[in-house]
Backbone of each chain as nested JSON, in Angstrom:
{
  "chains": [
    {"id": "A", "residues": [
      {"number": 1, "name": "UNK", "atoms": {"N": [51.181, -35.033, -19.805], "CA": [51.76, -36.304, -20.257], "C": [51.577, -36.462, -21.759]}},
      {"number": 2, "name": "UNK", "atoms": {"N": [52.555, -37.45, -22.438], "CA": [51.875, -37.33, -24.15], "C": [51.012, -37.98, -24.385]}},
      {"number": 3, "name": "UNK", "atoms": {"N": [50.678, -37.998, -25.838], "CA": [49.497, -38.463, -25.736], "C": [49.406, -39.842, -25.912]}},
      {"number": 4, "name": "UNK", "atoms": {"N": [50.49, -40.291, -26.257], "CA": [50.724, -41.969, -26.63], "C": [50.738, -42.638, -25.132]}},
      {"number": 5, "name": "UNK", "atoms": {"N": [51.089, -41.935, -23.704], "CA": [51.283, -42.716, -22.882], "C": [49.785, -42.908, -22.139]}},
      {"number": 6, "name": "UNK", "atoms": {"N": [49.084, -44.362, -21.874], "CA": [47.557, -44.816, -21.522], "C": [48.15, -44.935, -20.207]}},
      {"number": 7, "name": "UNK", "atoms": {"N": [47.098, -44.446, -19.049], "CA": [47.548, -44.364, -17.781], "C": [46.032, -45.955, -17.733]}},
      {"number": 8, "name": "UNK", "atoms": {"N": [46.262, -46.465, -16.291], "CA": [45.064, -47.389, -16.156], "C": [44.701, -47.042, -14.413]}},
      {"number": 9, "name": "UNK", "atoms": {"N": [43.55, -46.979, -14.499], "CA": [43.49, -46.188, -12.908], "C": [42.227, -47.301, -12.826]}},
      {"number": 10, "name": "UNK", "atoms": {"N": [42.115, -47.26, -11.144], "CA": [41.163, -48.533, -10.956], "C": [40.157, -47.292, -9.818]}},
      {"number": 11, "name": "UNK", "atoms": {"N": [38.915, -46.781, -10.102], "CA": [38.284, -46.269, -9.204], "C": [37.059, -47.081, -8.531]}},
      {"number": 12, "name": "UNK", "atoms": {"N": [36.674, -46.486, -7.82], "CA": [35.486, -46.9, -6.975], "C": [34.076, -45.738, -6.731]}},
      {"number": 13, "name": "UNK", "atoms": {"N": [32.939, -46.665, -7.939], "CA": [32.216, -45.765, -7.859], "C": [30.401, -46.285, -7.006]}},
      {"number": 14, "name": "UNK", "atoms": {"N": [30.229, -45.831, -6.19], "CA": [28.646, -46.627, -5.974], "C": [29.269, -47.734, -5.458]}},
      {"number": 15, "name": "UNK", "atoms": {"N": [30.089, -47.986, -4.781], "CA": [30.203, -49.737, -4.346], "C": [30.719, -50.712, -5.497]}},
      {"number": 16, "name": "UNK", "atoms": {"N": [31.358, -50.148, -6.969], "CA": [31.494, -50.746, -7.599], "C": [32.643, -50.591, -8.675]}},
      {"number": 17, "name": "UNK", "atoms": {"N": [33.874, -51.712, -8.551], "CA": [35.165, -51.017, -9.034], "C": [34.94, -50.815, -10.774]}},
      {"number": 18, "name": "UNK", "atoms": {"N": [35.922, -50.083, -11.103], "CA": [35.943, -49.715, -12.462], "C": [37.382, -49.443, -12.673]}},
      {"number": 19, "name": "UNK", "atoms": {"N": [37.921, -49.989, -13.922], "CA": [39.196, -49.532, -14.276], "C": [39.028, -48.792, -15.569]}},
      {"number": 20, "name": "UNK", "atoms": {"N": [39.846, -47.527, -15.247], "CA": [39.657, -46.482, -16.436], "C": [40.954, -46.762, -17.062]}},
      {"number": 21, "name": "UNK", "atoms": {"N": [40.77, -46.733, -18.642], "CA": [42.037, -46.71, -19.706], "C": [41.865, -45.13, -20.46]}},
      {"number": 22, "name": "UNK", "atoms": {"N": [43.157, -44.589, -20.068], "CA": [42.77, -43.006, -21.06], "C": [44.237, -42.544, -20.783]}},
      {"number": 23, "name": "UNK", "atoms": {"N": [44.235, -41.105, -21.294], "CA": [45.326, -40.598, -21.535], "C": [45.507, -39.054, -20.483]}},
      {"number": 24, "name": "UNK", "atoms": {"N": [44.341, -39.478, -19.713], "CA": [44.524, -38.707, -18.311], "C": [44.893, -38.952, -17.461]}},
      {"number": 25, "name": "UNK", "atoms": {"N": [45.648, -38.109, -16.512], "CA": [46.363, -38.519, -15.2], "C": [45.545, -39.438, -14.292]}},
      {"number": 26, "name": "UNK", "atoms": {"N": [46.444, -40.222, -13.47], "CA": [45.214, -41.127, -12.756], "C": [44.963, -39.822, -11.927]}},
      {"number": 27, "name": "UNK", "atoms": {"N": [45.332, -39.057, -11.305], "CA": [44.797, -38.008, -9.859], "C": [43.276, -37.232, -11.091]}},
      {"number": 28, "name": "UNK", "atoms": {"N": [43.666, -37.247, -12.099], "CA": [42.089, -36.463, -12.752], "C": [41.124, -37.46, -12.768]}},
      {"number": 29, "name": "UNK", "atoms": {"N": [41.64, -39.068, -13.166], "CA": [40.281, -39.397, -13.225], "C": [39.702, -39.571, -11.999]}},
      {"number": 30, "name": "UNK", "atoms": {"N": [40.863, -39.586, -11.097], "CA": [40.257, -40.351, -9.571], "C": [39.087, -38.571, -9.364]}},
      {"number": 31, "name": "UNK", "atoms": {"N": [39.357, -37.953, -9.753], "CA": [38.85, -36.711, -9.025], "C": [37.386, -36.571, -9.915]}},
      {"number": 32, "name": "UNK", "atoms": {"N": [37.6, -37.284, -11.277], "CA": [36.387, -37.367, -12.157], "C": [35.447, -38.357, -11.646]}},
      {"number": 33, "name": "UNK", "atoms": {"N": [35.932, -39.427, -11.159], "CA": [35.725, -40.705, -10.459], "C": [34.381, -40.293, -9.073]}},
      {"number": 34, "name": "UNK", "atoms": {"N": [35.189, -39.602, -8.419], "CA": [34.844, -39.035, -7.008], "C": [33.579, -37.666, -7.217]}},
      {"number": 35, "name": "UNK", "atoms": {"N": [33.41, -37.025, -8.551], "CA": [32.192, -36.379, -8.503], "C": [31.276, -37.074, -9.033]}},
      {"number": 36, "name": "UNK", "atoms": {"N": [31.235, -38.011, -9.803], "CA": [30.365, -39.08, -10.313], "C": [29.398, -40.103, -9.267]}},
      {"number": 37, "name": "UNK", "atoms": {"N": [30.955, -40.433, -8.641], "CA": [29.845, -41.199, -7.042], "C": [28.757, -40.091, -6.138]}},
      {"number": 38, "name": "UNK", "atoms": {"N": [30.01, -38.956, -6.113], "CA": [29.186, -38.188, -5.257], "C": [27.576, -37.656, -5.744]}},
      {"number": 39, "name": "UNK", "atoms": {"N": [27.561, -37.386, -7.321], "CA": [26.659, -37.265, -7.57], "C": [25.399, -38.51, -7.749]}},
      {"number": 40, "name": "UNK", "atoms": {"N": [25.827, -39.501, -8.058], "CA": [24.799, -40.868, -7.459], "C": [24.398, -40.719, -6.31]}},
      {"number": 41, "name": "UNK", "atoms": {"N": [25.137, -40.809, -5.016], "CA": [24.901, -40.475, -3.764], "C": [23.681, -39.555, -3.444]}},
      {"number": 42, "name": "UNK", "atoms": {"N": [24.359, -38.045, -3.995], "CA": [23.085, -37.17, -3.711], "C": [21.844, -37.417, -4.948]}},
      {"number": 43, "name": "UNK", "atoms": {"N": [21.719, -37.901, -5.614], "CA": [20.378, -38.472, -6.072], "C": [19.899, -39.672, -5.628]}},
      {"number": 44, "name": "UNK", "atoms": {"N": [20.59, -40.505, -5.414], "CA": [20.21, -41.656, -4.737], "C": [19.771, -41.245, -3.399]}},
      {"number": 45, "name": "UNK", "atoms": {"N": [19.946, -40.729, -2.687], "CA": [19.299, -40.372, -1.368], "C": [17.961, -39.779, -1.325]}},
      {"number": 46, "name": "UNK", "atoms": {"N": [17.823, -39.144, -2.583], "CA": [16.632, -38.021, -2.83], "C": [15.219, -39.208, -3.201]}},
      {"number": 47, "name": "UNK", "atoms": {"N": [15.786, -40.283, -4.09], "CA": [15.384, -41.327, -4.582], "C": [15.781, -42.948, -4.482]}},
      {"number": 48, "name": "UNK", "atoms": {"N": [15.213, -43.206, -3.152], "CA": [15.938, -44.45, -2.687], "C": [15.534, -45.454, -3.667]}},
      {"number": 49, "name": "UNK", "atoms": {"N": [14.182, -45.663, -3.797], "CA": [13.854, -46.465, -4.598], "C": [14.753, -47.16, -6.128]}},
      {"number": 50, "name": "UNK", "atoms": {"N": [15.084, -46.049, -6.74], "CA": [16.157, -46.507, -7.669], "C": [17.185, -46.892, -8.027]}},
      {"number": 51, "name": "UNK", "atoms": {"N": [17.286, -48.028, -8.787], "CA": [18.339, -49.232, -9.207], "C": [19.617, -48.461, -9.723]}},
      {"number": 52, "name": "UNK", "atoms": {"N": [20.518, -49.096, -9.609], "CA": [21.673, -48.509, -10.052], "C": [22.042, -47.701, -11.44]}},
      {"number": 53, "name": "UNK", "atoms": {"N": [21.072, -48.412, -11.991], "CA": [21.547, -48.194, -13.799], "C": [20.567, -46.979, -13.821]}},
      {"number": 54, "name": "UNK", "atoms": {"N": [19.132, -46.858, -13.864], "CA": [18.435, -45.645, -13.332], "C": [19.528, -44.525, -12.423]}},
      {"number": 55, "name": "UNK", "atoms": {"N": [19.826, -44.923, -11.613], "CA": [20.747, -43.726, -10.975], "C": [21.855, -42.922, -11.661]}},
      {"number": 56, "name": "UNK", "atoms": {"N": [22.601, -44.031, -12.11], "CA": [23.865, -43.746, -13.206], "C": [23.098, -42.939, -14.36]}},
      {"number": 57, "name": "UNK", "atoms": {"N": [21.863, -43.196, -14.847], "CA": [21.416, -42.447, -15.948], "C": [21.056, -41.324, -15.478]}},
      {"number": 58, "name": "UNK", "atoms": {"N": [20.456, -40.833, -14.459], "CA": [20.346, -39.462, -14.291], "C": [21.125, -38.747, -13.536]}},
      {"number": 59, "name": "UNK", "atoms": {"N": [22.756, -39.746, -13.139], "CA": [23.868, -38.668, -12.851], "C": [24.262, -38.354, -14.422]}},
      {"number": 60, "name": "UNK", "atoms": {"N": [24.08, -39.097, -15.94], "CA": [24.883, -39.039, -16.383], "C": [23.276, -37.717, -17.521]}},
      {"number": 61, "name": "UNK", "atoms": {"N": [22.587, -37.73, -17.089], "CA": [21.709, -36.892, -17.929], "C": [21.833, -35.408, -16.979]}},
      {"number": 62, "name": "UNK", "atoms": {"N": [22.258, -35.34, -15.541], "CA": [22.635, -33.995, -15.005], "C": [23.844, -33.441, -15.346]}},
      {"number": 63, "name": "UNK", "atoms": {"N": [25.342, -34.446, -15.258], "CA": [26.188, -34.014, -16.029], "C": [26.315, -33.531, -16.99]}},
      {"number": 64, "name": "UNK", "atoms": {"N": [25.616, -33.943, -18.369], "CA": [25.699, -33.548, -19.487], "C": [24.806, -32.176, -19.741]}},
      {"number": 65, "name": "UNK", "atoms": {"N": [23.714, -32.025, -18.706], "CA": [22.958, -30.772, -18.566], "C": [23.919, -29.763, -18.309]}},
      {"number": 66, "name": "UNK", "atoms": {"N": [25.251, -29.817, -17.06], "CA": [26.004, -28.851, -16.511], "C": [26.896, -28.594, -17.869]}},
      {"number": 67, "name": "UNK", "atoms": {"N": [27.377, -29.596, -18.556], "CA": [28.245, -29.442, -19.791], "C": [27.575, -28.891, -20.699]}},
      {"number": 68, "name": "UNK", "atoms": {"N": [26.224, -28.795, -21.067], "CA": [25.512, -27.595, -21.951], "C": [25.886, -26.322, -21.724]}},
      {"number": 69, "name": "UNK", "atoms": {"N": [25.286, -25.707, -20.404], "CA": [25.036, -24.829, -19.709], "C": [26.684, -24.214, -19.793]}},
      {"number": 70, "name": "UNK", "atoms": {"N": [27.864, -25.028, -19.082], "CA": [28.825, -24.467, -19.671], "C": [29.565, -24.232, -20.785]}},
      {"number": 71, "name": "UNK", "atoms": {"N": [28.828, -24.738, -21.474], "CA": [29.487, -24.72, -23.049], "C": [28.909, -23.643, -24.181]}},
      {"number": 72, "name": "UNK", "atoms": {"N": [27.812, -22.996, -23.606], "CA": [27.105, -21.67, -23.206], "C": [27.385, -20.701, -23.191]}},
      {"number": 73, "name": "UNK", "atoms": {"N": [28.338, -20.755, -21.858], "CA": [28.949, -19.93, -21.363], "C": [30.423, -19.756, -21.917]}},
      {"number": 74, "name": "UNK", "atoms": {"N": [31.349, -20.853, -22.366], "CA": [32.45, -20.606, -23.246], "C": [31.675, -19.652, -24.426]}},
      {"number": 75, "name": "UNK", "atoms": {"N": [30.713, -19.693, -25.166], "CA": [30.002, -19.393, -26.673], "C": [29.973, -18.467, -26.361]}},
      {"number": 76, "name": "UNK", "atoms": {"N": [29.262, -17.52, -25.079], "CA": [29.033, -16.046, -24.285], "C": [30.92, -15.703, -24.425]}},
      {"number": 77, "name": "UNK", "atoms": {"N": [31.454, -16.107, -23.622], "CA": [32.429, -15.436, -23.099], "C": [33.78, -15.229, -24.546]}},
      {"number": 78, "name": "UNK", "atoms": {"N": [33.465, -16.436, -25.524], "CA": [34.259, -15.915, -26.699], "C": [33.995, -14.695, -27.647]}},
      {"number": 79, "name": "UNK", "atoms": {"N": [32.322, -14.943, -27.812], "CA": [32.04, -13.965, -28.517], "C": [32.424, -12.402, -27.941]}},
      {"number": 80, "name": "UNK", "atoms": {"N": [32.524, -12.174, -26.612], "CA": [32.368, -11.074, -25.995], "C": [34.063, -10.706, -26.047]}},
      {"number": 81, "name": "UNK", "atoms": {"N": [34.914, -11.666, -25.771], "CA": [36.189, -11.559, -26.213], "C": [36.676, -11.049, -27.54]}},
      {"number": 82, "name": "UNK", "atoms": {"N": [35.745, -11.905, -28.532], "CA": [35.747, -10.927, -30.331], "C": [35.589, -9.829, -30.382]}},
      {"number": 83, "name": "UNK", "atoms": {"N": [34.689, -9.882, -29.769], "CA": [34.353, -8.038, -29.756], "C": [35.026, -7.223, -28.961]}},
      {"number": 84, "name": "UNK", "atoms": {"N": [35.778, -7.825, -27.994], "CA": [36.758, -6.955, -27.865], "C": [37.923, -6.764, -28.203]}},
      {"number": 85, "name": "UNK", "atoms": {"N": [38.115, -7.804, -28.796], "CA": [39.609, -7.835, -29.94], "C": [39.19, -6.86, -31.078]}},
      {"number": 86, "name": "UNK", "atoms": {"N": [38.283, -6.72, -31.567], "CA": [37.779, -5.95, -32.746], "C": [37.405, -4.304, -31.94]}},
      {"number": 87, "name": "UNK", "atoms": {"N": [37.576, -4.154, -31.116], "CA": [37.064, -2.638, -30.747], "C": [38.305, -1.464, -31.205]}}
    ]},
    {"id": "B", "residues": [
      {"number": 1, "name": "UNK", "atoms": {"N": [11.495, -19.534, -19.639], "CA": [10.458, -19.917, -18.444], "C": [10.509, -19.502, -17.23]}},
      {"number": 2, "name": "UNK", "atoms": {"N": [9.234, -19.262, -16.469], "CA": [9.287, -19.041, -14.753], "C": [9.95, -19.922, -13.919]}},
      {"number": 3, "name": "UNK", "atoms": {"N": [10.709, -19.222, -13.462], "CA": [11.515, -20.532, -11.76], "C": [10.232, -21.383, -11.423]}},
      {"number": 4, "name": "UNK", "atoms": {"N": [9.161, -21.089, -11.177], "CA": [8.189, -21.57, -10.282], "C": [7.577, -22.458, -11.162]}},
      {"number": 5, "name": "UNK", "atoms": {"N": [7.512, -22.555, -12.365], "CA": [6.879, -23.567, -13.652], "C": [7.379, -24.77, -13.79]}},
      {"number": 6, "name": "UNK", "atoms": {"N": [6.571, -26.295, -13.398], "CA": [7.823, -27.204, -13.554], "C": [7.295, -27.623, -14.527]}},
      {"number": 7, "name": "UNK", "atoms": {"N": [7.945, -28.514, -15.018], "CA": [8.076, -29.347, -16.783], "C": [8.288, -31.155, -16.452]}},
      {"number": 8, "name": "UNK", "atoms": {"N": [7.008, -31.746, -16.871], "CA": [7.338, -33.341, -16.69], "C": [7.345, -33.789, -18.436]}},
      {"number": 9, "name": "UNK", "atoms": {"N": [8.781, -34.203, -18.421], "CA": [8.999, -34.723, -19.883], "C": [9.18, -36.181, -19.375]}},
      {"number": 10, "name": "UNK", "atoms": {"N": [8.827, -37.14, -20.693], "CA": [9.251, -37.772, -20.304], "C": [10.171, -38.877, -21.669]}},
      {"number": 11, "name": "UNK", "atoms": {"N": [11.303, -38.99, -21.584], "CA": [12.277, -39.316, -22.634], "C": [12.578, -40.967, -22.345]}},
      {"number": 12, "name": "UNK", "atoms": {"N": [13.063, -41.358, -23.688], "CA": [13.72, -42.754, -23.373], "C": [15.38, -42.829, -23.862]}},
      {"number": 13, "name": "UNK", "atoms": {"N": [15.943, -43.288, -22.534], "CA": [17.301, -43.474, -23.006], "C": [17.65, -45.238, -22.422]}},
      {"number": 14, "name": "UNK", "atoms": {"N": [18.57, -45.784, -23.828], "CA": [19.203, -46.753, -23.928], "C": [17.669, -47.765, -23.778]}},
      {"number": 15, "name": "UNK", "atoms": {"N": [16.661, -47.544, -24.246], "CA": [15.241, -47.971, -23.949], "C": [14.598, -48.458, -22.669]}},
      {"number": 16, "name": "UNK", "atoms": {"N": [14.753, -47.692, -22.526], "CA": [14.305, -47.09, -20.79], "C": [13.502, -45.523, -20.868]}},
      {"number": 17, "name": "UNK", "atoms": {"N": [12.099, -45.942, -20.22], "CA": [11.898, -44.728, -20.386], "C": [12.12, -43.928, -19.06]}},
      {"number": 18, "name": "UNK", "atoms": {"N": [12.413, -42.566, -18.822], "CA": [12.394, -42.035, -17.872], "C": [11.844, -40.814, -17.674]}},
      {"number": 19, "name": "UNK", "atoms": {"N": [10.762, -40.466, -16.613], "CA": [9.96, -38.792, -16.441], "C": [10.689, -38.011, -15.611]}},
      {"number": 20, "name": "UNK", "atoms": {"N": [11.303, -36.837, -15.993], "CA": [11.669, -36.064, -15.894], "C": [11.265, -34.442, -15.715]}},
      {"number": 21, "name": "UNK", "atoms": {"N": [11.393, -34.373, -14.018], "CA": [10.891, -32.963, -13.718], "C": [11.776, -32.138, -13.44]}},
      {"number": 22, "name": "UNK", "atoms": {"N": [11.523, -31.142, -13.872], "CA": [12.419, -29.994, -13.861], "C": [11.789, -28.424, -14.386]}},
      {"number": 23, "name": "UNK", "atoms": {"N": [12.857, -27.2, -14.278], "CA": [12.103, -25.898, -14.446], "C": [12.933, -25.71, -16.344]}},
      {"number": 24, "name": "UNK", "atoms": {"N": [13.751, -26.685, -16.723], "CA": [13.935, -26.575, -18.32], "C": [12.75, -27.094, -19.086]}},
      {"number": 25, "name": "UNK", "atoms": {"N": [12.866, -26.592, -20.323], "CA": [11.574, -26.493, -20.956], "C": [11.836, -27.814, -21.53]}},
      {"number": 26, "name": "UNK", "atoms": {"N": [10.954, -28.705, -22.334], "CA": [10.543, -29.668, -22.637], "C": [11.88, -30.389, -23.447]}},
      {"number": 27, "name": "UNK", "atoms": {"N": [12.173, -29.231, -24.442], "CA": [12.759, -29.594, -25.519], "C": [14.475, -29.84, -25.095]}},
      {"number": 28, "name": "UNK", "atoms": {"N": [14.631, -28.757, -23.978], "CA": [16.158, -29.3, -23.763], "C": [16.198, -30.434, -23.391]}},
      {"number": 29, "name": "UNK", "atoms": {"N": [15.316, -31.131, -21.903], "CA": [14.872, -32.248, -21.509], "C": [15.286, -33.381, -22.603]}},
      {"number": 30, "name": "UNK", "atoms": {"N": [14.788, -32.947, -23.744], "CA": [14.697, -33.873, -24.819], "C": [16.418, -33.828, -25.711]}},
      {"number": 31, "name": "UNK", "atoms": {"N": [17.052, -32.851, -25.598], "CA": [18.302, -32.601, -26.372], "C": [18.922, -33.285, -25.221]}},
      {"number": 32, "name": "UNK", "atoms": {"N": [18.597, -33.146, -24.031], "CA": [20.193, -33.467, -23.085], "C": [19.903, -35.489, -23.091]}},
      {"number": 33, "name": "UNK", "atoms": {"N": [18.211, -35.413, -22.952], "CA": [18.542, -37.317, -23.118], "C": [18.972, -37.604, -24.108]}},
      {"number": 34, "name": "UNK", "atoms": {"N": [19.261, -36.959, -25.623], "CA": [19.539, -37.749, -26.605], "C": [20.92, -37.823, -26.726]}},
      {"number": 35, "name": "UNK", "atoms": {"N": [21.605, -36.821, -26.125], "CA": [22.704, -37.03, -25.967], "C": [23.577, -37.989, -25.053]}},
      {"number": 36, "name": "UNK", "atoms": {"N": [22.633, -38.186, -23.828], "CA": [22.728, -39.403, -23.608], "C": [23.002, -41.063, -23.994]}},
      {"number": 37, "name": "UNK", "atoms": {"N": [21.949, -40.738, -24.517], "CA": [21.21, -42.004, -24.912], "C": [22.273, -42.194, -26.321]}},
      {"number": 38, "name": "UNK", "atoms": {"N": [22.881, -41.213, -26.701], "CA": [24.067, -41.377, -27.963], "C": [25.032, -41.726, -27.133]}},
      {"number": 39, "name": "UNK", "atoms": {"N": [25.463, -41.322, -26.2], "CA": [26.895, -41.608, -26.058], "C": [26.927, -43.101, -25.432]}},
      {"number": 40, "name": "UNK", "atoms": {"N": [25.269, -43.417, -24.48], "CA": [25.439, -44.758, -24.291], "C": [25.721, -45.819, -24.742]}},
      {"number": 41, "name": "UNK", "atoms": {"N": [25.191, -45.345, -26.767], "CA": [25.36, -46.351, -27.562], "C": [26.523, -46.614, -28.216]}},
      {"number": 42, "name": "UNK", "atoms": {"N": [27.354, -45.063, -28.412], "CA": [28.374, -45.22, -28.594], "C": [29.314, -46.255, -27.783]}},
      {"number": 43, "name": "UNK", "atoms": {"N": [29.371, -45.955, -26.469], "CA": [30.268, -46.525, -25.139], "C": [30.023, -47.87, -25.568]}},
      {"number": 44, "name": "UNK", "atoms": {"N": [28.737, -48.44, -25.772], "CA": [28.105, -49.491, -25.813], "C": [28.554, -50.78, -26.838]}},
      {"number": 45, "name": "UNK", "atoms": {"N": [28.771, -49.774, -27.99], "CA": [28.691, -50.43, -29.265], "C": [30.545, -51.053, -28.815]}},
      {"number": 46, "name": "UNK", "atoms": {"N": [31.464, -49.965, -27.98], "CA": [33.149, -50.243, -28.189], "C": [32.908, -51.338, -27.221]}},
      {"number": 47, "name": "UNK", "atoms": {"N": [31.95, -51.516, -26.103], "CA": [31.682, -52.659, -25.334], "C": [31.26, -53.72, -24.781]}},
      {"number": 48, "name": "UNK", "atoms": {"N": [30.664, -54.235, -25.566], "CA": [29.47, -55.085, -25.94], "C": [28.762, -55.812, -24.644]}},
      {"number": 49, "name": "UNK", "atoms": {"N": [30.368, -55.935, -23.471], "CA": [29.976, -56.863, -22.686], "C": [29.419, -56.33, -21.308]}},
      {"number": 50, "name": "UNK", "atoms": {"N": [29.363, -54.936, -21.153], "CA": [28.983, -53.984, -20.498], "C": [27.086, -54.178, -20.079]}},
      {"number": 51, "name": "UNK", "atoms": {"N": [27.397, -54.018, -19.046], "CA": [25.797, -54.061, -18.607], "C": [25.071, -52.97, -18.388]}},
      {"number": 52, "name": "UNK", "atoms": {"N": [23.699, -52.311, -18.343], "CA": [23.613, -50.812, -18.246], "C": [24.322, -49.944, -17.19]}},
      {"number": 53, "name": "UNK", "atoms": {"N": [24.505, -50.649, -16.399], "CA": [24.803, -49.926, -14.838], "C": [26.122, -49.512, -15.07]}},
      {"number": 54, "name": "UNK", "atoms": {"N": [26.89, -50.192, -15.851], "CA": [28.547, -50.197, -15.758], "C": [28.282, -49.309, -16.994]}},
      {"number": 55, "name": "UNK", "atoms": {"N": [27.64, -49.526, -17.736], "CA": [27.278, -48.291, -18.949], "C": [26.842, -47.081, -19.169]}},
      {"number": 56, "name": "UNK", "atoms": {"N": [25.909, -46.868, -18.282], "CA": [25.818, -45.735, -17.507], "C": [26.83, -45.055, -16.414]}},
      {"number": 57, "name": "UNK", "atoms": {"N": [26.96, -45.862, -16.253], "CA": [28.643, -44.853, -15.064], "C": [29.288, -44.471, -15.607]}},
      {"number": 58, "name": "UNK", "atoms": {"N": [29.939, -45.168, -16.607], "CA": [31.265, -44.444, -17.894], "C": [30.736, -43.854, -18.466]}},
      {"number": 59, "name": "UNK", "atoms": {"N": [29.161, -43.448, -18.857], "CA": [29.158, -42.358, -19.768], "C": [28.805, -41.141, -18.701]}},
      {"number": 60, "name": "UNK", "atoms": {"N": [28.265, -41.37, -17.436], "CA": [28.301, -40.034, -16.699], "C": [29.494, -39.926, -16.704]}},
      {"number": 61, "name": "UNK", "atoms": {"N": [30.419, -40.696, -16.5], "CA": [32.076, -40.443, -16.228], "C": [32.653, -39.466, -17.483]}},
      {"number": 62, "name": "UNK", "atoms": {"N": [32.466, -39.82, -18.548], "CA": [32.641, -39.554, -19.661], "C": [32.147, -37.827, -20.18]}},
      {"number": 63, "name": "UNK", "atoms": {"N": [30.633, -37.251, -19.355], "CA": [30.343, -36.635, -19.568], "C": [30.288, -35.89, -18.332]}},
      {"number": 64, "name": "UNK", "atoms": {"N": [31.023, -36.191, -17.134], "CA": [31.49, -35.153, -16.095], "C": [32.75, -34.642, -16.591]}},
      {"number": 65, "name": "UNK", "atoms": {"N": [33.712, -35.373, -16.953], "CA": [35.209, -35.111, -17.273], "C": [35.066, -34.018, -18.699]}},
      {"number": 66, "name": "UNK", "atoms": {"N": [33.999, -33.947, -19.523], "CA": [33.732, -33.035, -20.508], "C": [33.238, -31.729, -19.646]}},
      {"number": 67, "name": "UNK", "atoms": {"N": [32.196, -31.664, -19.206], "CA": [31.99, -30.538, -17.548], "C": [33.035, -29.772, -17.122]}},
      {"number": 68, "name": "UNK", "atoms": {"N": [33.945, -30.801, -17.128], "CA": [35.558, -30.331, -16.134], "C": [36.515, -29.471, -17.301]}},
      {"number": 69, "name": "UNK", "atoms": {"N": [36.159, -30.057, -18.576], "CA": [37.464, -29.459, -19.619], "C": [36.877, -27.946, -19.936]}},
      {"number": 70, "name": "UNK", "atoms": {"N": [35.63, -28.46, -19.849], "CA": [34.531, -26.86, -20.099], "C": [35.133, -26.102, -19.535]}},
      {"number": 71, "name": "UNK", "atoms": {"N": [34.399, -26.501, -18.311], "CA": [34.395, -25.18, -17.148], "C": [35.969, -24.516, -16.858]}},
      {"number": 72, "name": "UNK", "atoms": {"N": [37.099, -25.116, -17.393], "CA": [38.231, -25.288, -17.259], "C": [38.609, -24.159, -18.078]}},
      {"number": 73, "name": "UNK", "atoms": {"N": [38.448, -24.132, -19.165], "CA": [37.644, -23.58, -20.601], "C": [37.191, -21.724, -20.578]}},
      {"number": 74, "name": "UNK", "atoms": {"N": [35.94, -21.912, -19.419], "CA": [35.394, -20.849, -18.832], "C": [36.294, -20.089, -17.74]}},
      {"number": 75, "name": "UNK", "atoms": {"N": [37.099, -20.883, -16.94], "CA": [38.071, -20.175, -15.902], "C": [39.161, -18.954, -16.859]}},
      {"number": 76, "name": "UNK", "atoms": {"N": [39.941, -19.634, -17.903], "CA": [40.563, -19.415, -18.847], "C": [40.11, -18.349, -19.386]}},
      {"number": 77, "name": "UNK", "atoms": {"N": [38.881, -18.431, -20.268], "CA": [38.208, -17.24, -20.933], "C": [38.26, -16.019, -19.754]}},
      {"number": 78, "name": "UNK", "atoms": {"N": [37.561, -16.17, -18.43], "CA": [36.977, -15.088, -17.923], "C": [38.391, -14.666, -17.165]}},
      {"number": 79, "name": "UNK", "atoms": {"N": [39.415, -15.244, -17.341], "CA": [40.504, -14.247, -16.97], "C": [40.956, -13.986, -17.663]}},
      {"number": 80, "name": "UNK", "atoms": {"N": [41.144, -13.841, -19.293], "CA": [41.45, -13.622, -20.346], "C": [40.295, -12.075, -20.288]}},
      {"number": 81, "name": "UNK", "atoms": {"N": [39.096, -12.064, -19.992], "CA": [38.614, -10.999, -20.619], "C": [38.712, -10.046, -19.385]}},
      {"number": 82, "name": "UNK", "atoms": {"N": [39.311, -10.443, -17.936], "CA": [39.829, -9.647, -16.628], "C": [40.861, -8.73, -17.29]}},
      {"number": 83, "name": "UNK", "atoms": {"N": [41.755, -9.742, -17.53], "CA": [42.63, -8.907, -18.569], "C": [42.68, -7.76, -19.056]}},
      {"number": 84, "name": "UNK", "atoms": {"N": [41.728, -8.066, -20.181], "CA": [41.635, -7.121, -21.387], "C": [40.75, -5.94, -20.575]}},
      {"number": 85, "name": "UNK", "atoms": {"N": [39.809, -6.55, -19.424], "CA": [39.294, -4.925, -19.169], "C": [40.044, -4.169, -17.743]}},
      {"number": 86, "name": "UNK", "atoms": {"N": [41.361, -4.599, -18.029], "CA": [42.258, -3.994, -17.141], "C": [43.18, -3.244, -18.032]}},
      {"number": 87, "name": "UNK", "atoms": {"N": [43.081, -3.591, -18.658], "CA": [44.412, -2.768, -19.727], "C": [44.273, -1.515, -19.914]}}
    ]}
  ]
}
């Protein structure tokens, strides 16, 4: 889609609606939407005790761990690509 | 580090502190909350009226959908270098 057109998608995360404004399809955010809960879920189960905003912070401190780790792995897999453009 | 070695850090994001166990060493612990704890303020600062919980969800949201462009990223690369070692 371009980039001027703002889609508005209304998800459901944790029991709690949210409307997203962006320039992504609603089917991506709903699908961005849907690993976010899921990942509250499976920490929240592990850790009943904790409040929502606690929960949301350590789905959103594991996410950003997986986005290191792959961003890593783009750094691995370009460099190894250079070098094979250069062989 | 050893698989079997765990690591209790313990970081503050959005001033909250939180202990954190895990087999990463201290210091990533410490890079992945600050990145956190940045983007919360960022999210924060465009939203003033946002409460942590709803603030914390959009930035895991925010930083799963970065996860997704990655790894997206990584699919791309590693058939790009299938490629090249087929040729």
């Amino acid at each position: 889609m371009s980039n001027t057109e703002k889609t508005r998608t209304t998800v459901d995360i944790y029991g709690q609606q949210y409307v997203i404004l962006g320039t992504e399809t609603q089917s991506h955010v709903r699908h961005v939407a849907s690993l976010v809960d899921k990942k509250m879920r499976e920490i929240g189960s592990r850790n009943p005790s904790l409040d929502v905003s606690k929960l949301a912070v350590l789905t959103a401190l594991n996410a950003v761990n997986e986005f290191i780790l792959m961003k890593e792995q783009v750094e691995r897999l370009q460099s190894e690509l250079q070098r094979k453009r250069t062989e």
